[in-house]
Structures are given as structure tokens and as C-alpha cells.
N, C-alpha and C positions, 0 to 999 in steps of 0.2 A: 305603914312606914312613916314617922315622923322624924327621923333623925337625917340629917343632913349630911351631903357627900363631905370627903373629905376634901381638901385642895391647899397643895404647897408648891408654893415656886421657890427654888432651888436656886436658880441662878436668871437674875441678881438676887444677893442674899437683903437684907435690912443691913443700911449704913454702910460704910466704906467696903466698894469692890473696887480690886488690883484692874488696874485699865489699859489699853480700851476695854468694853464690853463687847464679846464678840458672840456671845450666843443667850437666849432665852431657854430657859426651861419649866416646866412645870408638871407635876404627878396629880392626876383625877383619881377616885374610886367614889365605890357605892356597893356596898354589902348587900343590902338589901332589893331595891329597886332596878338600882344600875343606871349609872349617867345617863340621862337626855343624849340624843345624839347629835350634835351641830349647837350644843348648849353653850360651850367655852366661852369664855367673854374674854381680848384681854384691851386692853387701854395702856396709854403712858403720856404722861403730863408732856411730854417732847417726842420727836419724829422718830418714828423708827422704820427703818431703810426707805421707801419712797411714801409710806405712810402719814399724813399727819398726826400734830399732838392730836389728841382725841381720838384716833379713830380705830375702830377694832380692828387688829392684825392675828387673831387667833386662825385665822384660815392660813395662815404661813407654818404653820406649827404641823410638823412630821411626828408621826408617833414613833419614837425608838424602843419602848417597851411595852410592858402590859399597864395601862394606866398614864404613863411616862411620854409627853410633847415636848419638842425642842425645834426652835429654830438658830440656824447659824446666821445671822448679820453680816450682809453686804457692804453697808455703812455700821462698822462697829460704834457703839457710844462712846462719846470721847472723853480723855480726864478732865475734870470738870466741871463734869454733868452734875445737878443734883435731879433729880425726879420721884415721882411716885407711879407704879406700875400698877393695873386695878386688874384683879381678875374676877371672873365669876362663874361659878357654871351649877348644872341643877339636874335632881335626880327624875328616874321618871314618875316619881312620884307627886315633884315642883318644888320640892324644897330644895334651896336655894343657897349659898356657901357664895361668901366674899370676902375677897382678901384686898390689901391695900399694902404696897410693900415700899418704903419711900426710900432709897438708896443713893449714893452718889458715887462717882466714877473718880479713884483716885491713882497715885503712880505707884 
């Protein structure tokens, strides 16, 4: 297996979301291998809910579907915001899938 998981986050989208931002989302797979378990990475240039910038909050993240993590925000992001969300996660095979999503929080 050399091909890498897939990984999309959903919400926030790239560039102007309708604000506040009250939830995080993102869909994992892996056809082959199948995700790492505890592999998710996620990061955001700014705070999110008691987290600081920088610091991984993928452990907040409920899975609602098959593949599919969401968390709903206590401190929604406010309009205004501009940031960059970083995710990453990996198959059990070690290859590796990162994304970079830079978005900003509008009315």
C-alpha cells in the first residue's frame, strides 16, 4: 500500500465562512490499509474553545459517521477571524495525508 488516506475537512470550508464558526468537521478513509487509529492531527493558527493556537484538539472530534469527525464549539470562532486549520492523519501503512485549510470568519 503506497497510496495515501484520503482527508477533507468540510467545515470551515477555504476563504469566507458565514459566522460565527460553530462547528469543525472532517471525513478520514483508507481503502486499503485503513487509518492509524489516534493518528488525526488537527491544529489552528488561533484558539479553539479552551485550546490554544497551536495545539492539537483532534481528541474533541465525535465521530457522526463512517469516516466522518465533528466537533461542535463552545466558543464559536468569531467574524473576523482569519486562520489556517492544519490537519493530518495516516494510514496503517504510515503514509501520511495533510491538508492546510486557511479560511476566515465573515457575517
Amino acid at each position: 500500500d503506497d497510496l495515501r488516506p484520503t482527508l477533507t475537512v468540510s467545515s470551515p470550508r477555504p476563504g469566507p465562512n458565514p459566522g460565527p464558526l460553530n462547528s469543525i468537521r472532517v471525513g478520514v478513509a483508507d481503502a486499503y490499509s485503513g487509518i492509524k487509529n489516534g493518528s488525526l492531527l488537527l491544529t489552528c493558527t488561533v484558539p479553539i474553545d479552551s485550546r490554544a493556537a497551536g495545539d492539537d484538539f483532534a481528541d474533541a472530534l465525535t465521530q457522526v459517521n463512517d469516516g466522518v469527525y465533528e466537533t461542535t464549539l463552545s466558543q464559536p470562532i468569531p467574524v473576523g477571524t482569519e486562520a489556517v486549520l492544519h490537519a493530518a492523519v495516516s494510514d496503517k501503512q504510515g503514509n501520511v495525508t495533510q491538508v492546510d485549510v486557511k479560511f476566515s470568519v465573515t457575517e
